[in-house]
C-alpha positions in Angstrom: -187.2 102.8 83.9 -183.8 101.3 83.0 -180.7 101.5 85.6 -178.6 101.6 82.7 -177.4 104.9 81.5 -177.9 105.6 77.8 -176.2 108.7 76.2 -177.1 110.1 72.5 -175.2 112.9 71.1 -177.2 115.2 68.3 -174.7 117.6 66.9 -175.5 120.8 64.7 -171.8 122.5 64.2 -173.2 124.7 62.1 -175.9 126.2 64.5 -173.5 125.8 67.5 -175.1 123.2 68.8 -175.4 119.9 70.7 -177.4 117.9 72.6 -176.1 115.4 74.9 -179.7 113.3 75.7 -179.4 110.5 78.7 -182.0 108.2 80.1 -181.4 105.5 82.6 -180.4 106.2 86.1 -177.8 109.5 86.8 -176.0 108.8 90.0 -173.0 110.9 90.9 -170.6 107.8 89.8 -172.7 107.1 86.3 -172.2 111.3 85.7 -168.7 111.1 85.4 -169.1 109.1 82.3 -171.6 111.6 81.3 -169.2 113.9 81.7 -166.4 112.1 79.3 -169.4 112.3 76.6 -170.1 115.9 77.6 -166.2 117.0 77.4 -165.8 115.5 73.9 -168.8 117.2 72.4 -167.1 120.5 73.9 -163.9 120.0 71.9 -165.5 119.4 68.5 -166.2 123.1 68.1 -164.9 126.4 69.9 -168.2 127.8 71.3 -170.5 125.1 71.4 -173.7 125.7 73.2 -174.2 122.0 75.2 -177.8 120.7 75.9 -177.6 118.3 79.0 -181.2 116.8 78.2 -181.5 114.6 81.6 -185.2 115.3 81.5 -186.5 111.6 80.8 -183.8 110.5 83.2 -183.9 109.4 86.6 -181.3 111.8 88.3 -179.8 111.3 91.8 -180.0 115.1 93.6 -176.5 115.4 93.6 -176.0 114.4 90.4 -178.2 117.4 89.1 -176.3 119.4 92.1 -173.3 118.5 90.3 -174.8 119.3 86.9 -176.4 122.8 87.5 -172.6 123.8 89.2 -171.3 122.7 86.1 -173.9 125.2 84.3 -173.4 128.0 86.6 -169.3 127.9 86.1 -169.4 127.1 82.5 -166.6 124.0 83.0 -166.2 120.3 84.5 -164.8 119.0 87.0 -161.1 119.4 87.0 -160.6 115.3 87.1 -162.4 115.4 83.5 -160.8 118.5 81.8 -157.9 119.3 83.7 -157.3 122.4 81.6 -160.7 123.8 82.4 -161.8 124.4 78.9 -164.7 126.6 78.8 -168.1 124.8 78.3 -171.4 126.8 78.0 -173.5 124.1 79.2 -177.4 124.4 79.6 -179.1 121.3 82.0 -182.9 120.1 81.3 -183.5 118.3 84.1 -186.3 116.2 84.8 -189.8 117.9 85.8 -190.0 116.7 89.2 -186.5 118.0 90.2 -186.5 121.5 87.8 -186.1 124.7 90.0 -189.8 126.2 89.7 -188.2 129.5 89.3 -186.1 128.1 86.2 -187.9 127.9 82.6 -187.9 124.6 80.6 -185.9 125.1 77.7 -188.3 122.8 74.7 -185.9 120.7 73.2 -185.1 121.3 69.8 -184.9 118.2 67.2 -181.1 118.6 65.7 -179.8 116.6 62.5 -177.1 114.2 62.7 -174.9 114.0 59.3 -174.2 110.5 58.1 
């Protein structure tokens, strides 16, 4: 697997929602960038329910600490969104770190306009 962090954004504003898909390596310095991506998907619609599809990533246990605190309080970090927007997040992490207690969300293939 690839150290490099890939992010793709699939957007359906009129469902809602959007998926924020990343593969590489997460570390807690490489999720801060996720984060930027994250935050800008939030502000293209009041509302919008955010994927965090981490699942074929290789994630750093803090990072995905990080990430399911993020999910639990429905906002960033205040050093990405200072305001503290609200941002209904949902994480897919990857099966070997997934809470056994937690069900896997299946991913749901969204359009991307041209």
């Amino acid at each position: 697997m690839n150290d490099k962090l890939k992010v793709l954004v699939r957007l359906d504003l009129d469902c809602g929602e959007a998926e924020v898909a990343a593969q590489g390596h997460v570390t807690a310095k490489s999720l801060q960038a996720l984060y930027v991506v994250v935050k800008r998907a939030n502000h293209l619609k009041e509302g919008l329910h955010l994927v965090v599809d981490v699942s074929h990533a290789r994630v750093e246990p803090a990072a995905m600490e990080q990430l399911q605190a993020c999910s639990e309080s429905h906002h960033l970090p205040a050093s990405i969104d200072p305001l503290q927007s609200e941002c209904n997040i949902s994480v897919l992490a990857p099966a070997d770190l997934a809470p056994a207690a937690a069900p896997r969300r299946k991913s749901r293939a969204l359009s991307l306009a041209a």
